[in-house]
C-alpha positions as CSV (number, residue, x, y, z in Angstrom):
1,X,0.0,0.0,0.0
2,X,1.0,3.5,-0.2
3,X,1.8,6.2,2.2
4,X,-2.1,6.9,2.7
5,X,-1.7,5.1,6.3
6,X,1.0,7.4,8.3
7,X,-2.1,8.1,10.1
8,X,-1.1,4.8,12.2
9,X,2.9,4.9,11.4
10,X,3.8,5.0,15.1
11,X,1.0,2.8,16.7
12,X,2.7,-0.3,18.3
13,X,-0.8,-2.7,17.8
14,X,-3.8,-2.9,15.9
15,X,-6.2,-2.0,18.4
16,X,-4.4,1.3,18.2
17,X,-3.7,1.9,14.6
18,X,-7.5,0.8,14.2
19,X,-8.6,3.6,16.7
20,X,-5.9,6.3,15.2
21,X,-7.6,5.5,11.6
22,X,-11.2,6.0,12.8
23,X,-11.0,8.6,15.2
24,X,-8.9,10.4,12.1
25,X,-11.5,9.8,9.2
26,X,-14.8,9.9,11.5
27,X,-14.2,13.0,13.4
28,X,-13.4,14.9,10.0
29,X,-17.1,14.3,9.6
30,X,-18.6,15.7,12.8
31,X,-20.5,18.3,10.7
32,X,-23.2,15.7,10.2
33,X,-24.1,16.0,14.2
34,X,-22.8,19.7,14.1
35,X,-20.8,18.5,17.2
36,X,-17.5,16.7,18.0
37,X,-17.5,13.1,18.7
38,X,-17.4,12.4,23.1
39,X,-15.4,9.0,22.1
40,X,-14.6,6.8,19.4
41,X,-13.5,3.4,18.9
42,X,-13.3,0.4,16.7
43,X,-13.8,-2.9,17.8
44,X,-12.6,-5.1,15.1
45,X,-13.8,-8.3,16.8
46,X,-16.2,-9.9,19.2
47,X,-15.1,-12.8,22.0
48,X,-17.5,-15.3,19.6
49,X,-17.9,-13.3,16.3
50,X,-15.7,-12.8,13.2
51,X,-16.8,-8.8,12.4
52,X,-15.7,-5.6,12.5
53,X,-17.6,-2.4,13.4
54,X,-17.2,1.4,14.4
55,X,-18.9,2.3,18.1
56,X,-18.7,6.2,18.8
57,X,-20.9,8.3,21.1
58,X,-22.6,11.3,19.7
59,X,-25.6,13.7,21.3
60,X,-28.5,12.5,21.6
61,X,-30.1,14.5,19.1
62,X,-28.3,13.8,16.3
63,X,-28.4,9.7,17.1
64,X,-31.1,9.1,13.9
65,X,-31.1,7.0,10.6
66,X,-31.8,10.0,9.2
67,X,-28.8,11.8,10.4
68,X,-26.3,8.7,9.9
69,X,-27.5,7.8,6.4
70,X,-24.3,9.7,5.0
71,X,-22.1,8.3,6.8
72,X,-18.7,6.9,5.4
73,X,-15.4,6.0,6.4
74,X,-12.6,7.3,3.8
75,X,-9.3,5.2,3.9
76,X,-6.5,6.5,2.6
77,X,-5.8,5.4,-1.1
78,X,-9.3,4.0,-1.1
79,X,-13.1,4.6,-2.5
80,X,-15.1,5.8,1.0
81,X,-16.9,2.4,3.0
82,X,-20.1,3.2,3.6
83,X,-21.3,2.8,7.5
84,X,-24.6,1.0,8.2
85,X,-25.6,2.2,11.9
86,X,-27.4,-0.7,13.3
87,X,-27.4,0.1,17.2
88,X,-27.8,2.9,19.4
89,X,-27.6,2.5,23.3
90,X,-27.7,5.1,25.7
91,X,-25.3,6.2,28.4
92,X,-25.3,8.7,30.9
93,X,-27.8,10.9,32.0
94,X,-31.2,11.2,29.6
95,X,-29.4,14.2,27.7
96,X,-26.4,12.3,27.7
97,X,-24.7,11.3,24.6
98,X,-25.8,7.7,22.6
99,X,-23.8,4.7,21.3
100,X,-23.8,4.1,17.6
101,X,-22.4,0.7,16.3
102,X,-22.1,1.0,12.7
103,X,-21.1,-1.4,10.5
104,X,-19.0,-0.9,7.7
105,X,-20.2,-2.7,3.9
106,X,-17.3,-4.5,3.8
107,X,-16.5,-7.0,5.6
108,X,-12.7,-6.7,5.6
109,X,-10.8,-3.5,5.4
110,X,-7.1,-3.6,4.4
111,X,-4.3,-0.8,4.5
112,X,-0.4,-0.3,5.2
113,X,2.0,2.4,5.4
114,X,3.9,0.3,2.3
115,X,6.6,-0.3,4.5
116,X,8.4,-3.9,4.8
117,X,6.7,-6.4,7.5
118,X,9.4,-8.1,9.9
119,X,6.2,-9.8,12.1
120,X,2.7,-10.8,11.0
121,X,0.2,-11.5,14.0
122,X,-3.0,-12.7,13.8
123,X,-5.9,-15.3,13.9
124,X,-7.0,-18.3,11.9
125,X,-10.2,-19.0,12.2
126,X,-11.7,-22.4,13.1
127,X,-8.0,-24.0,13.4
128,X,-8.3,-24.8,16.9
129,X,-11.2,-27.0,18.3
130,X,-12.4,-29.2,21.4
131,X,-10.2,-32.1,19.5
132,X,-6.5,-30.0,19.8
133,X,-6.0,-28.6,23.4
134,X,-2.2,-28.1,23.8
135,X,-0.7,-25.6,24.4
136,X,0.7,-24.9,20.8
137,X,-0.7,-26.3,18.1
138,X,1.6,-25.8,15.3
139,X,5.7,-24.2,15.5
140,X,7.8,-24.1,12.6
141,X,11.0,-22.6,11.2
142,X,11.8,-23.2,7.8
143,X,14.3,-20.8,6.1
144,X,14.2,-17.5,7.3
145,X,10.6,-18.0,8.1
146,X,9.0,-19.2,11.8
147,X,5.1,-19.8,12.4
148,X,3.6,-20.5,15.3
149,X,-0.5,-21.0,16.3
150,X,-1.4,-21.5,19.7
151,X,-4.3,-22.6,21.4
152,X,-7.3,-20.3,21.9
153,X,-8.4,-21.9,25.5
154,X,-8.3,-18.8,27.2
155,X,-7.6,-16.9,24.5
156,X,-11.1,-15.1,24.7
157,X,-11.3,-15.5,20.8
158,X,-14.2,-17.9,18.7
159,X,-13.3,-21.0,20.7
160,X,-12.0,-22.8,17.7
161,X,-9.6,-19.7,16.7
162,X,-6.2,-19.9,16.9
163,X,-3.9,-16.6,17.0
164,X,-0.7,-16.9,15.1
165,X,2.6,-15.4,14.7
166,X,4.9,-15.0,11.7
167,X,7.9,-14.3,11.9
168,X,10.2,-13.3,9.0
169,X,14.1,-13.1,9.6
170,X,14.7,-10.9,6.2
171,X,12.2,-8.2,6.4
172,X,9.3,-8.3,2.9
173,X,6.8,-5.9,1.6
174,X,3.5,-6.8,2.6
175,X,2.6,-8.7,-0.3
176,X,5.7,-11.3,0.5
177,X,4.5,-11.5,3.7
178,X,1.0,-11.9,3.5
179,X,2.0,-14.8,0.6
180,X,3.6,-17.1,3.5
181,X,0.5,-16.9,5.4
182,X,-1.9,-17.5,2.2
183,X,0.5,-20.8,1.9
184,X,-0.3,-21.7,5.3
185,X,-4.3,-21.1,4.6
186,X,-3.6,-24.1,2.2
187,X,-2.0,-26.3,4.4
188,X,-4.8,-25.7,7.4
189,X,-7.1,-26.5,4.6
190,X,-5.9,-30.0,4.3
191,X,-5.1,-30.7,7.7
192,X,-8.6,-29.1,9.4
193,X,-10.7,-30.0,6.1
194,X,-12.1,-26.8,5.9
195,X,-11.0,-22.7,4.8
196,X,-9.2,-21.5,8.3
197,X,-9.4,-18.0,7.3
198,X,-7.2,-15.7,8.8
199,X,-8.2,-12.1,10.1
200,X,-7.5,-9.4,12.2
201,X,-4.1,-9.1,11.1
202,X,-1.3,-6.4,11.8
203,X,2.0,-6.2,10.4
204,X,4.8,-5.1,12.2
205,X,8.2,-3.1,10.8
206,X,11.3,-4.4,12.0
207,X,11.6,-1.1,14.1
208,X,8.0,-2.5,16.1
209,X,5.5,-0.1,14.6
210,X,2.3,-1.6,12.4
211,X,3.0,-1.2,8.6
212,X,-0.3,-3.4,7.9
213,X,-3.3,-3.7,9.1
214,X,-6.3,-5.9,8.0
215,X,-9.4,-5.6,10.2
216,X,-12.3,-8.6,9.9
217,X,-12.1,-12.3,8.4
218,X,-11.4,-13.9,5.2
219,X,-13.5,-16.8,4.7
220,X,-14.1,-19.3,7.2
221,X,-15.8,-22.6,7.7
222,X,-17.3,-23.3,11.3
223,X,-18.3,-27.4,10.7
224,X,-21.4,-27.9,12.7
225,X,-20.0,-31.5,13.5
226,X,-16.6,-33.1,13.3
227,X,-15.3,-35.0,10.5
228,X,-12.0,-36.8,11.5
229,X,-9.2,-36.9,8.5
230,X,-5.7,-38.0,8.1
231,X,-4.7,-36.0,10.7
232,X,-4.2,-36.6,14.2
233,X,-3.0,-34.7,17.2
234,X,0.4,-36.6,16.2
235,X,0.7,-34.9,12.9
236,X,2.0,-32.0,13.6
237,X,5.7,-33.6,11.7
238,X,3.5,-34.1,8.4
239,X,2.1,-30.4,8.9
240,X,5.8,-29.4,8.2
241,X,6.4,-31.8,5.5
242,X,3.5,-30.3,4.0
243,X,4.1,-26.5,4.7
244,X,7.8,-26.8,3.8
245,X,6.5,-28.7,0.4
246,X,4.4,-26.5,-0.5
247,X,7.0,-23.5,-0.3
248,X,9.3,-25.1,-2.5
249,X,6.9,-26.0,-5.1
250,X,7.0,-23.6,-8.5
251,X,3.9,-20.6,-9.0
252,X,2.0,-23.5,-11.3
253,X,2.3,-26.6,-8.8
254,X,1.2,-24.6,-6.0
255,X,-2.0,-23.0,-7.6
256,X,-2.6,-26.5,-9.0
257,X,-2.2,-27.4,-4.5
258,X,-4.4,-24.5,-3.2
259,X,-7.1,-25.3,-5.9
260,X,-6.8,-29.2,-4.7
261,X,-7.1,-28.4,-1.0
262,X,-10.1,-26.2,-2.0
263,X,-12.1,-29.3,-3.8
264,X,-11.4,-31.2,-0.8
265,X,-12.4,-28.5,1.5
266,X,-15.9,-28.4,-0.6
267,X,-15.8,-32.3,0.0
268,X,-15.8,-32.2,3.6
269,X,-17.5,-29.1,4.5
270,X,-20.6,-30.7,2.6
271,X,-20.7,-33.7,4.3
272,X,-20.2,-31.7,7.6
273,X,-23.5,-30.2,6.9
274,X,-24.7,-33.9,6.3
275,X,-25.3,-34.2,2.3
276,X,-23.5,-37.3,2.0
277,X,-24.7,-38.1,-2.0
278,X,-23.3,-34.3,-2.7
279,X,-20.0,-35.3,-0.4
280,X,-19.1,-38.1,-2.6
281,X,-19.6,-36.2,-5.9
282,X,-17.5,-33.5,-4.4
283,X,-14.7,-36.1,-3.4
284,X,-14.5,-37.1,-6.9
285,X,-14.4,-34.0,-8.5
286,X,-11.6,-33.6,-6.2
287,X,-9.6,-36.7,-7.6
288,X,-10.8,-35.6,-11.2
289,X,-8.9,-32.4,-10.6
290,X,-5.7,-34.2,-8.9
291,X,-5.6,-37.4,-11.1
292,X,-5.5,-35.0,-14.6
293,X,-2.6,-32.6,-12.4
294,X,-0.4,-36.0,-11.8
295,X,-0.9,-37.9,-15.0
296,X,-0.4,-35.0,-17.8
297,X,1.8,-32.8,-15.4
298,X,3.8,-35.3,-13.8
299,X,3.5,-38.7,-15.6
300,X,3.7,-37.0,-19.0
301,X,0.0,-38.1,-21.0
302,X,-1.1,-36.1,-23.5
303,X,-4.7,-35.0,-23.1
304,X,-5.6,-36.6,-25.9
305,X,-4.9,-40.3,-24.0
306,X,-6.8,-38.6,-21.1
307,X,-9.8,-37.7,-22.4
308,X,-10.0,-41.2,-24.5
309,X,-9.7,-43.4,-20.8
310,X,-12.7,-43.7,-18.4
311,X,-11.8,-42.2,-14.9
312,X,-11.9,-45.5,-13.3
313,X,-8.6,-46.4,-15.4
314,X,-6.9,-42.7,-14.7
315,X,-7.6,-42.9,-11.3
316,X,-6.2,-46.7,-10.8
317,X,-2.9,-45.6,-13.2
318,X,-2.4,-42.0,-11.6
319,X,-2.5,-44.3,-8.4
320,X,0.6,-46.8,-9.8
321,X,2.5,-43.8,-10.6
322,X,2.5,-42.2,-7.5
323,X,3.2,-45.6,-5.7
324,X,0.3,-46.4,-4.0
325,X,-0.5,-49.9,-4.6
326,X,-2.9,-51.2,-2.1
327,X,-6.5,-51.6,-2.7
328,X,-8.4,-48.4,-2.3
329,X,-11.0,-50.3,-0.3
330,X,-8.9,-51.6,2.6
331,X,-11.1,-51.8,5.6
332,X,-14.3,-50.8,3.8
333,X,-16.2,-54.4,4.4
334,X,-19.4,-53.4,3.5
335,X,-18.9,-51.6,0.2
336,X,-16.4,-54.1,-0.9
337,X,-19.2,-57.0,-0.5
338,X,-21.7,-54.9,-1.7
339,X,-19.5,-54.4,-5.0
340,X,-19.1,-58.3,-5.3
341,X,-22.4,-58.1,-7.6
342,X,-20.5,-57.4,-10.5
343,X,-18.2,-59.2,-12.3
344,X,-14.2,-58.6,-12.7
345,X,-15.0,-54.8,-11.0
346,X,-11.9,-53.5,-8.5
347,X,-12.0,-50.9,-5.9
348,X,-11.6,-48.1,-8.5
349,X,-14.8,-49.1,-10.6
350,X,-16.5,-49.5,-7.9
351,X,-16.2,-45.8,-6.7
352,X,-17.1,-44.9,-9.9
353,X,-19.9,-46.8,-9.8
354,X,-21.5,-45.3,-6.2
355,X,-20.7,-41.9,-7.6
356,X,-22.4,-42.8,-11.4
357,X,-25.3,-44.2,-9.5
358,X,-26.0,-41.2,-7.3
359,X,-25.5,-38.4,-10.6
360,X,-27.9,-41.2,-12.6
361,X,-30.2,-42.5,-10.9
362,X,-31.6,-44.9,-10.5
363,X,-29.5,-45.8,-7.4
364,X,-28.0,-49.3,-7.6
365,X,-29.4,-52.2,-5.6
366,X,-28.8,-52.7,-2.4
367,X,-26.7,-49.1,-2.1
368,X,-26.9,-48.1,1.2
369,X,-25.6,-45.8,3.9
370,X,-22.6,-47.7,5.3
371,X,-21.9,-47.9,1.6
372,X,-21.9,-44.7,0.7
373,X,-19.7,-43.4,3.9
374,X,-17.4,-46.1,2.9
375,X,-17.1,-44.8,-0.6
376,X,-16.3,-41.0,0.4
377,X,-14.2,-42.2,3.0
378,X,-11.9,-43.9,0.3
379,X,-12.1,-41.3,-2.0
380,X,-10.7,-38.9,0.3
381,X,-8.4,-40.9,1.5
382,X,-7.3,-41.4,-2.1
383,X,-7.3,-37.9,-2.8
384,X,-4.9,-37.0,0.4
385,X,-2.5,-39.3,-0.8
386,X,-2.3,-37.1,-4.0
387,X,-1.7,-34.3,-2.1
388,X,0.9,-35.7,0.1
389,X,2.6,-36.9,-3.3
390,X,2.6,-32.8,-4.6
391,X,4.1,-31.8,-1.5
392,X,6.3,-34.7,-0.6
393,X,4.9,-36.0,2.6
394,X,5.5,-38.9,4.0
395,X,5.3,-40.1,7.5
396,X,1.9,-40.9,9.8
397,X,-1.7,-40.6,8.8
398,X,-4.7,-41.6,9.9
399,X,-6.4,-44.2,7.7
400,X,-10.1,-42.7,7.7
401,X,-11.3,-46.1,5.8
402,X,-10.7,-47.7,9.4
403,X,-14.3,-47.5,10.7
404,X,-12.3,-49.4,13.7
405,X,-10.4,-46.6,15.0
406,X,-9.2,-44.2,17.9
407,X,-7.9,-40.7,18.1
408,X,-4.5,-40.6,17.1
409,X,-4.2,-44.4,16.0
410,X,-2.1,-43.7,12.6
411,X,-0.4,-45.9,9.8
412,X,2.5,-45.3,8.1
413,X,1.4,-43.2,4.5
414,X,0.9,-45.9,2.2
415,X,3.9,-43.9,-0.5
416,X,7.4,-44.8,-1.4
């Protein structure tokens, strides 16, 4: 960003620079009340809520619709946000002054003084969780880079958020910066199963002072149940493996990642919400995407041999080439002797099939619901083992195909 945000240049957090920037750009409006503002503040988050909003106190009289309609907060080096006042409360006497919470039209306000970022603090939200109480829930150096997200017990935050730090050893522009923390969104994805936005973010020079502030949430997913994956409390070595792959990988390989972990994200935040038929079309779409990634970008097909093989073949030879060559219905007991109605059919063709017979009905015989959790569960399993291959993990996992399991029981990733 440009200069436009000397207005917070010396604040030391984001609480402050936030304040600085609205006390600034609201009291330059005080004409609309014909009075100066008593106080003003902006709380940028609640203890259980991901929003931002602008409380100030103004005289009574002037605490209307009619008077607020105007309203707008001007950022520098940015078009004015509009301010929607939703609540007024009084304090004081009965001719005292009034409460306005406004809230601004968008939900996430971003500006810097364009200088380089030496720290990035924060929160990702929905990280945490009832399943991960330690103390810190992720730490990692890797280059002149060091992450770390702790637990949000008593933080005060959404109880599944979890404030981070990032710290960088060479000083970047904001852009830099903020890109290391987007990489880390990724790798949340595929370790929670769902977007861990992050928000209320500040940016700190090397000399201490904020250079970057970003006030509210990027998306995130609050699962209204929990849908175990491949990782456990114990995986916090194959959270490296993944973060440090992913940082390595070239500008194309990690798009073709982030788009990966956002098909699987789709996959498990829909059967979450309990749409199993929709979960298992989702899970295929996301091995559709990651089987055409590994066999024309990695195995070298053309797309011509693609697009003249049905999936079931792709998916079993994009399988051989990454190594993996155990049956993808291990432990799935029910869906395997439900598939021994046909003929010569493996474990591939048989996914296919469940997810054919949901898109085209009408449903096979005798497909029922242990079935069809047994055939998401193996297509996402199938489809983390692709994404361990683009990032190079290797190590523990939890095999989600094991109806049979406990927290933290783990097998050795089934890769070379």
């Amino acid at each position: 960003m440009a200069a436009g945000g000397d207005s917070f240049r010396e604040c030391k957090s984001l609480a402050e620079a936030a304040n600085r920037l609205v006390s600034d750009q609201l009291r330059s409006r005080a004409t609309i009340w014909s009075a100066d503002f008593t106080t003003t503040r902006f709380n940028f988050t609640q203890p259980s809520e991901r929003r931002i909003f602008v409380e100030f106190a103004c005289p009574r009289r002037h605490a209307n619709p009619s008077n607020l309609e105007e309203l707008q907060l001007r950022l520098p080096d940015h078009d004015s946000i509009a301010l929607f006042a939703d609540t007024f409360t009084s304090i004081g006497p009965p001719d005292g002054d009034v409460v306005v919470r406004a809230t601004p039209a968008r939900s996430l306000i971003s500006l810097g003084t364009g200088g380089d970022i030496a720290r990035l603090e924060g929160q990702f939200g929905s990280y945490g969780g009832r399943d991960m109480k330690v103390d810190e829930l992720y730490s990692s150096s890797i280059g002149d880079l060091k992450i770390t997200c702790v637990d949000t017990a008593n933080s005060g935050g959404a109880a599944s958020d979890a404030p981070f730090h990032l710290e960088l050893a060479k000083p970047q522009p904001p852009l830099a910066a903020i890109q290391h923390l987007n990489a880390f969104s990724s790798i949340a994805r595929l370790a929670r199963g769902h977007h861990c936005g992050s928000g209320n973010i500040v940016g700190y020079s090397p000399s201490g002072y904020v250079s970057h502030v970003c006030l509210g949430f990027h998306k995130v997913d609050d699962p209204s149940g929990p849908c175990p994956n491949w990782a456990t409390f114990l995986a916090s070595n194959e959270i490296d493996q993944a973060f440090r792959g992913l940082l390595y990988l070239d500008e194309k390989d990690r798009q073709a990642f982030d788009l990966a972990t956002e098909f699987y994200r789709a996959a498990t935040v829909v059967r979450c919400a309990g749409s199993l038929e929709i979960a298992i079309v989702a899970a295929q779409a996301t091995l559709e995407y990651l089987v055409q990634f590994v066999l024309i970008g990695k195995a070298g097909w053309s797309k011509t041999k693609l697009a003249n093989q049905k999936f079931s073949t792709k998916l079993r030879a994009a399988a051989e080439f990454i190594g993996f060559s155990e049956g993808p219905l291990e432990g799935c007991t029910e869906l395997e002797t439900w598939g021994k109605r046909f003929t010569d059919a493996d474990g591939y063709q048989l996914l296919t099939k469940v997810r054919n017979g949901i898109v085209h009905p009408p449903r096979p015989n005798g497909l029922g619901a242990s079935e069809l959790v047994q055939s998401w569960e193996a297509l996402m399993f199938i489809a983390e083992l692709f994404m361990f291959f683009v990032v190079d993990v290797r190590g523990q996992m939890a095999d989600r195909r094991q109806t049979r399991r406990f927290w933290g029981n783990s097998i050795d990733i089934p890769l070379p």
